[in-house]
N, C-alpha and C positions, 0 to 999 in steps of 0.2 A: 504494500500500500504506500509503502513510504516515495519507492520510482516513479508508483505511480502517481501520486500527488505533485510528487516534483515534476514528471515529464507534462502531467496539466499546467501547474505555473508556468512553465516554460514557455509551454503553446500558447497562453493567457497574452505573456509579454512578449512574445512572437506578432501576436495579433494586434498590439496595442501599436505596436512601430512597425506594421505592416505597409508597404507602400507602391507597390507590383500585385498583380491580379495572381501570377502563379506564387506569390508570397502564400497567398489565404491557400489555394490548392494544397502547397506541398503544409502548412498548417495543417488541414485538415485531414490530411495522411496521418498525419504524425497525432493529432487530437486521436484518430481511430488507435493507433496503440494506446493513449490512455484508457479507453474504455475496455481495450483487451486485455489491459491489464489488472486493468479495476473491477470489474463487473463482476466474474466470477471468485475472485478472490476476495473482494465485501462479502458476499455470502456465503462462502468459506467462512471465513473467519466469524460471522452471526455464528455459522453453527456450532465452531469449536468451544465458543464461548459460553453454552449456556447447555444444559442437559438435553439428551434426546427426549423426551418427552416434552418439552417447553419451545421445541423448535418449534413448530408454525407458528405460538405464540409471539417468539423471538422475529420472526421474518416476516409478522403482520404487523410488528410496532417499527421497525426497521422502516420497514414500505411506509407507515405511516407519517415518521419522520422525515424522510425522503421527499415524499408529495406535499408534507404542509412545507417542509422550506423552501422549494421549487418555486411558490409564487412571490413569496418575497423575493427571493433573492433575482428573479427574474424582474420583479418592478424596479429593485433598487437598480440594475443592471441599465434598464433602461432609464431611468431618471439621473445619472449618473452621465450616459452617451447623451441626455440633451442637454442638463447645465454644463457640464465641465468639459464632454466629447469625451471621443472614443479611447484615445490613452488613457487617460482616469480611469474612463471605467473596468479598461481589461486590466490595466495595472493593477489596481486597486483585487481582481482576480487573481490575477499573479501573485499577488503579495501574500492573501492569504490561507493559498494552496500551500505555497512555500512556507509560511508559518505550520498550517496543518504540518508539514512534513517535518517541519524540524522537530517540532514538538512529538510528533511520532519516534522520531530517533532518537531524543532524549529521554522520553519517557516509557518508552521500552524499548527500547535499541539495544539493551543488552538482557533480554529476556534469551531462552535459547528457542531457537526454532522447532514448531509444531508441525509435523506431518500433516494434510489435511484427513483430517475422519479423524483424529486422534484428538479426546478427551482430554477438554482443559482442566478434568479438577486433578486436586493436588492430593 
């Protein structure tokens, strides 16, 4: 999760000082590895987290999370590209994917690594 929060920021302030049409193209190559990287390994990682019995629980509050920040973060996104324009707004993206990630690396960056299907309790 951590690459791939980073390779989103990346794409974020890629897009922000984008300024060629095949700029946003090869962006958006490259936004598709974040989602290949991300997608299935979020819900991975939902599952490892919580008991097998509590999973569809766990991946209906998950989902739910997911959809209620979607529209915020999509209005601020655009309120953001009218007052200030498009640098700000992807920057301001950029910026805190790459906090998400560091904070991922700090704060368990030295966990050891979990197989996936393998049981987080201790």
């Amino acid at each position: 999760m951590i690459t791939a929060w980073t390779v989103y920021g990346l794409v974020y302030l890629g897009f922000a000082f984008a300024s060629e049409a095949y700029h946003v193209w090869l962006l958006f190559l490259i936004y598709g590895l974040f989602f290949g990287l991300s997608e299935g390994t979020e819900r991975a990682w939902v599952a490892d987290l919580v008991e097998e019995s509590k999973r569809g629980m766990a991946y209906g509050v998950y989902h739910f999370f997911i959809g209620i920040s979607a529209l915020p973060a999509s209005l601020l996104m655009g309120f953001l590209w009218r007052a200030v324009g498009v640098q700000w707004a992807f920057s301001l993206g950029a910026f805190l994917a790459l906090v998400a990630a560091l904070l991922a690396l700090v704060l368990m960056g030295n966990t050891p690594a979990k197989s996936i299907g393998q049981s987080a309790k201790h």
